[in-house]
C-alpha positions, -999 to +999 in steps of 0.1 A: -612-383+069-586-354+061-557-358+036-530-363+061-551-389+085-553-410+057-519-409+046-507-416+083-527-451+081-505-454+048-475-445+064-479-472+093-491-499+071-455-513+060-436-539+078-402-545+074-408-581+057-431-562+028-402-544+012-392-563-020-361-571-029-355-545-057-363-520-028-342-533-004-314-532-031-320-496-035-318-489+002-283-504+004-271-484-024-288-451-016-275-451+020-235-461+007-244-431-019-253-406+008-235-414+035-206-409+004-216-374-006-225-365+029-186-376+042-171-353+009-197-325+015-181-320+049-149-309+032-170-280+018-174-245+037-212-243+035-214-271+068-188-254+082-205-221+083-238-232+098-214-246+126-200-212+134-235-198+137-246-189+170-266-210+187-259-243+161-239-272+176-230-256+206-244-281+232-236-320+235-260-342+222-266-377+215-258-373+174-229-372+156-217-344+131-199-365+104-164-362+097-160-348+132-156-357+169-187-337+179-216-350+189-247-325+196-285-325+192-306-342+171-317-314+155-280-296+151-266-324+136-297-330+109-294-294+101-255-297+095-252-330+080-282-325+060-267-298+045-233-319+034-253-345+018-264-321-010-236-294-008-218-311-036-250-318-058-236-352-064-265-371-042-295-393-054-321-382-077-355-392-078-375-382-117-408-390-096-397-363-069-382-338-095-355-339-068-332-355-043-351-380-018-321-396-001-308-365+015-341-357+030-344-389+046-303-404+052-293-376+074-324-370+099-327-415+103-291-419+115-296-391+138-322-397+153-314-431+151-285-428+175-307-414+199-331-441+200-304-467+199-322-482+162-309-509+148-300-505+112-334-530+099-353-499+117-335-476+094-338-494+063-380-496+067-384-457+080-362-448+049-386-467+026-418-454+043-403-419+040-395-429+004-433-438-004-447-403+014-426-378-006-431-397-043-469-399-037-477-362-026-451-354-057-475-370-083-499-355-065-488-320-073-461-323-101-451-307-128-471-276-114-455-276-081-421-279-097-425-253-124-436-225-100-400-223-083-408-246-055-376-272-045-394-300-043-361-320-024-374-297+003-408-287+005-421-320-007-392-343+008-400-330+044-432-350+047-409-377+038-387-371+065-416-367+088-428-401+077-401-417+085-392-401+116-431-408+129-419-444+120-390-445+144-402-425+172-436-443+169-460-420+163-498-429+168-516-428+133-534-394+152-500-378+161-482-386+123-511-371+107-505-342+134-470-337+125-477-336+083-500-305+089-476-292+113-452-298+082-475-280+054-464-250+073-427-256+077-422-269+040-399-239+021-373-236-006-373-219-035-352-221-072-343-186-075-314-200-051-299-228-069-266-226-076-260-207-042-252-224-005-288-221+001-297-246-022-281-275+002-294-254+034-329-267+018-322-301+031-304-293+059-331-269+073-359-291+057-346-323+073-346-303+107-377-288+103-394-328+096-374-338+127-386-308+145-422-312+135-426-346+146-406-342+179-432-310+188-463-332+183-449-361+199-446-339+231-483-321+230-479-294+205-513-291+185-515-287+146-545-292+120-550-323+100-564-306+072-530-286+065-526-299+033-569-294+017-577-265+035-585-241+013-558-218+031-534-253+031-506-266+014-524-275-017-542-244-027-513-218-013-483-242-025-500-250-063-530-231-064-573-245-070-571-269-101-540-279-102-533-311-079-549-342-078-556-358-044-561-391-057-531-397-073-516-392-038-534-417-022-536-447-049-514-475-052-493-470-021-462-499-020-481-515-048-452-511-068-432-495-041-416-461-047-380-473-041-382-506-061-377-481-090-416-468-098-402-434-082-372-434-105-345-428-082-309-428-094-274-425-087-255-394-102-224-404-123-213-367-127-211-341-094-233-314-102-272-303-112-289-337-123-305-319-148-275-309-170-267-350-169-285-358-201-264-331-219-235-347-207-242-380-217-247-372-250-217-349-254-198-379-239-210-402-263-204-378-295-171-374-279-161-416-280-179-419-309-160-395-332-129-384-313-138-350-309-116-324-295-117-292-286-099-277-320-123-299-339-152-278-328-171-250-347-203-247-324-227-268-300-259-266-291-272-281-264-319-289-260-328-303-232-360-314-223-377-277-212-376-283-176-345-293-174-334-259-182-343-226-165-322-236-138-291-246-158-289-222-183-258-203-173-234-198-196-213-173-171-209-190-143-192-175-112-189-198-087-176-233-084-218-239-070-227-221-100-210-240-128-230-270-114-261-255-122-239-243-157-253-266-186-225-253-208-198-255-187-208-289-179-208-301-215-177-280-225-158-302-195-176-331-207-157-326-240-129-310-233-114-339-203-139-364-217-153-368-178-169-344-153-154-349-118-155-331-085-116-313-093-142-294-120-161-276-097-127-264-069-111-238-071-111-216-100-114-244-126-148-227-136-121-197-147-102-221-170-095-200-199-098-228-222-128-245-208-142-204-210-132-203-249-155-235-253-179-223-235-184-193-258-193-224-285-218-241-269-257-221-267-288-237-252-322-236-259-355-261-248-358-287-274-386-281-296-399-316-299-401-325-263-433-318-251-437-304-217-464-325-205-447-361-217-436-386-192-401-384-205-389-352-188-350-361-187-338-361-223-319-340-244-298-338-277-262-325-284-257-311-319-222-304-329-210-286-364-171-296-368-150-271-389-145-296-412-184-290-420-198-316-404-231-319-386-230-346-354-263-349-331-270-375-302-301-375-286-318-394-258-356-389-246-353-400-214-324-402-193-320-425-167-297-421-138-284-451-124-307-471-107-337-495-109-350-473-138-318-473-154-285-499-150-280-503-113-241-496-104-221-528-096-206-528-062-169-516-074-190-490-093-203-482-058-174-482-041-151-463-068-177-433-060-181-438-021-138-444-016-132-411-035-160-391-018-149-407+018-109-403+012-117-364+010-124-366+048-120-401+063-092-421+075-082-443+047-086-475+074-127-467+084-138-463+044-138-499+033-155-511+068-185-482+068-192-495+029-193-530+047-217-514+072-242-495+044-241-523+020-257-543+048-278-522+068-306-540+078-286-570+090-268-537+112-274-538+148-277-505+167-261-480+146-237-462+162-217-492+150-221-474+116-221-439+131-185-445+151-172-449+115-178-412+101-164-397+132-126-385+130-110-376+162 
C-alpha cells in the first residue's frame, strides 16, 4: 500500500465526536486568531495586488474576498485571502510544523465551505484532520526539510489543506490519496524569500494549489499514489535518500491529536517572524525586571536557538516586511517601547533614527549551548552590558507561544488581539458578533452566517 493510500484511510478515520476537548478548544481559538489576522492583512497591499492581477477575481463566484463586497471563485478567493492571513506574520505557529498551520487550512475551509453550504461542525472537524496531515508528514521529514530552505507553512501545510478539503468535498479514500500525490508536485516555497510579499503568497498560492488539487481529482484528473516514496517523489527530491522517516508519519495518528497541543501550536503575542519571539521575551523580561532604557545600554547580544536564526538575522532592515524577519530591530523595539505592535512595522518606523542607534547595539549570533538536534528548538538568551558595568542575561530553552503547549489566552486576551486586528478593516458593529460566531463554530450553522460578517459593502 503506497504512502499516501495509507494516509488517506488516516485522514477519513476521525469523526466529529473523536476530537477532544483540548482540541476543540484550540479550533475555536485558532479560527478567532485567523479570521483576526486575515481581516487586518486585508489592509495590507500584497492582497491588493494579486487582485489587480489579470485574470484573479475577475468573475463571480460563490466565495467571499474578506473585508470586501466581492464574491468570486473558490480558488480566487483562497489565493487572496490566504495570502492576508500571513501577510502581517502575526498568525498561528505550529513548533511541530516549523511553521504556520492555521493559514493553510482557515482560508481554503470557509471558502470552499460557502460553496458547499457547510455548517460550521463540518469546518471545525476538516480543520483538525488537516491539522493531523501536515504535523505527521512534518516529523516525518523535519529538521532536514526545514533546514534546506523549504517553507514548510507551504510545502508541507498543503497536504494539510488537501486533507481537509478531501474531508469536505468527500473524497473516496482512492481519490484523497489521488489528490496528495497530485499535491507532492504542487508543494513550493522557499526561505530565500522571507521577509518579501512572497513569503505570505506561499499560503495564498499553497492554499489554492491544495484546493486546486483536490477539485482536479475529484472531477477525473489522474495522479500517482506513490508521489511522496517514489524514488523521483516528494521524499527523495524534497529531503533527499536517508533523511526522512516514513514511520514517524504514520504512527500515533489522533492518539494524542495534533491540535490538542502534541503539535505545538501557538498564538503570536508580537506581529512579526515567530522565530525572533523568544528574543523578545527575554528582552521584555530584562526590561521589567531592571528598568532598563535605552541610555542605560552599552551593548546586547541576542543567541537564539540556531534555527531560529538564518532567517532573522538582519540587522539592516529595509522594509516594514523585513524588520519582521529583523531579530534586532525586534529586540531594540522590545526595549526601547517596552512592546512590539503592528504601528512597528508601518510606515517608516523601521527608519526611526533612535530605534536605528539601538540597533547598532544589539549583534546576534546562534547560541553555543543549544544543540541543533534537541527537542527544544525555540529558546534563546538576551545578554545586556549596562554602562554602569553591569552584566544582565535572561535565557529560556524553549519558548512557548501561547497555546496548549504554553498558557492558553483568556477570552479578553483573545478578543484584545482579534478587535484591534478587525477595527483596521471592519465595521466597529460586525467585530464583537463574528468573535461570537468563531468562538463557537461548531455549534455554527451553514457558514455564510459567519462569512456575511467579514464582508463590508
Amino acid at each position: 500500500m503506497t504512502l499516501a493510500l495509507q494516509i488517506a484511510d488516516r485522514i477519513h478515520a476521525l469523526n466529529a465526536e473523536d476530537i477532544v476537548p483540548d482540541a476543540a478548544e484550540w479550533t475555536r481559538h485558532a479560527f478567532i486568531d485567523t479570521i483576526g489576522c486575515t481581516l487586518a492583512g486585508m489592509a495590507e497591499e500584497a492582497p491588493h495586488i494579486l487582485m489587480r492581477v489579470p485574470g484573479v477575481a475577475e468573475c463571480a463566484g460563490p466565495a467571499l474576498i474578506v473585508a470586501t463586497n466581492r464574491r468570486t471563485s473558490v480558488l480566487d478567493a483562497t489565493f487572496v485571502n490566504g495570502t492576508a492571513s500571513h501577510a502581517l506574520d502575526y498568525d498561528d505557529v505550529g513548533g511541530v510544523l516549523g511553521g504556520h498551520p492555521s493559514a493553510m487550512l482557515v482560508p481554503p475551509l470557509f471558502a470552499l465551505g460557502e460553496s458547499l453550504g457547510s455548517t460550521g461542525r463540518d469546518l471545525a472537524l476538516a480543520y483538525v484532520v488537516g491539522f493531523e496531515t501536515m504535523c505527521r508528514i512534518a516529523r516525518g521529514v523535519h529538521f532536514h526539510h526545514y533546514d534546506k530552505g523549504w517553507h514548510p507553512t507551504a510545502t508541507l501545510g498543503i497536504f494539510g489543506t488537501i486533507a481537509a478539503a478531501a474531508r469536505l468535498l468527500h473524497l473516496t479514500r482512492e481519490e484523497t490519496a489521488a489528490a496528495l500525490g497530485l499535491g507532492a508536485s504542487f508543494a513550493s516555497g522557499l526561505k530565500a524569500n522571507f521577509g518579501t510579499m512572497t513569503k505570505p503568497g506561499h499560503v495564498g498560492q499553497g492554499t489554492r494549489n491544495g484546493l486546486l488539487a483536490a477539485y482536479m481529482i475529484q472531477r477525473g484528473f489522474t495522479a500517482s499514489t506513490e508521489g511522496f516514496e517514489h524514488k523521483q517523489g516528494f521524499l527523495d527530491v524534497f529531503n533527499g535518500p536517508g533523511t526522512y522517516d516514513t514511520a514517524k508519519i504514520l504512527d500515533g495518528w489522533y492518539g494524542p491529536m495534533e491540535a490538542a497541543g502534541l503539535g505545538e501550536p501557538g498564538l503570536k503575542p508580537y506581529p512579526c517572524c515567530g522565530s525572533t519571539h523568544a528574543s523578545i521575551n527575554r528582552m521584555l523580561d530584562l526590561t521589567t525586571t531592571y528598568d532598563l532604557r535605552p541610555a542605560d545600554i552599552e551593548t546586547i547580544e541576542v543567541m537564539p536557538h540556531l534555527r531560529r536564526l538564518p532567517h532573522t538575522n538582519n540587522p539592516d532592515p529595509q522594509t516594514p516586511l523585513g524588520a519582521k524577519f529583523s531579530v534586532q530591530y525586534c529586540v531594540a523595539r522590545a526595549l526601547a517601547d517596552r512592546a512590539v505592535r503592528l504601528t512597528h512595522f508601518e510606515g517608516d518606523a523601521h527608519f526611526d533614527p533612535d530605534i536605528r542607534a539601538l540597533m547598532a547595539r544589539v549583534s546576534a549570533r546562534p547560541h553555543p549551548g543549544m544543540p541543533s538536534d534537541s527537542p527544544q528548538q525555540w529558546g534563546s538568551e538576551v545578554v545586556v552590558m549596562t554602562k554602569d558595568g553591569r552584566r544582565l542575561a535572561s535565557r529560556i530553552d524553549d519558548y512557548k507561544h501561547i497555546g496548549p503547549g504554553g498558557n492558553p489566552m483568556t477570552r479578553e486576551e483573545l478578543w484584545t488581539k482579534f478587535s484591534d486586528c478587525a477595527e483596521r478593516v471592519l465595521p466597529r458593529g460586525q467585530i464583537a458578533p463574528l468573535f461570537e460566531k468563531l468562538a463557537t463554530i461548531e455549534a455554527v450553522g451553514p457558514i455564510d452566517s459567519v462569512t456575511s460578517l467579514m464582508a463590508v459593502v
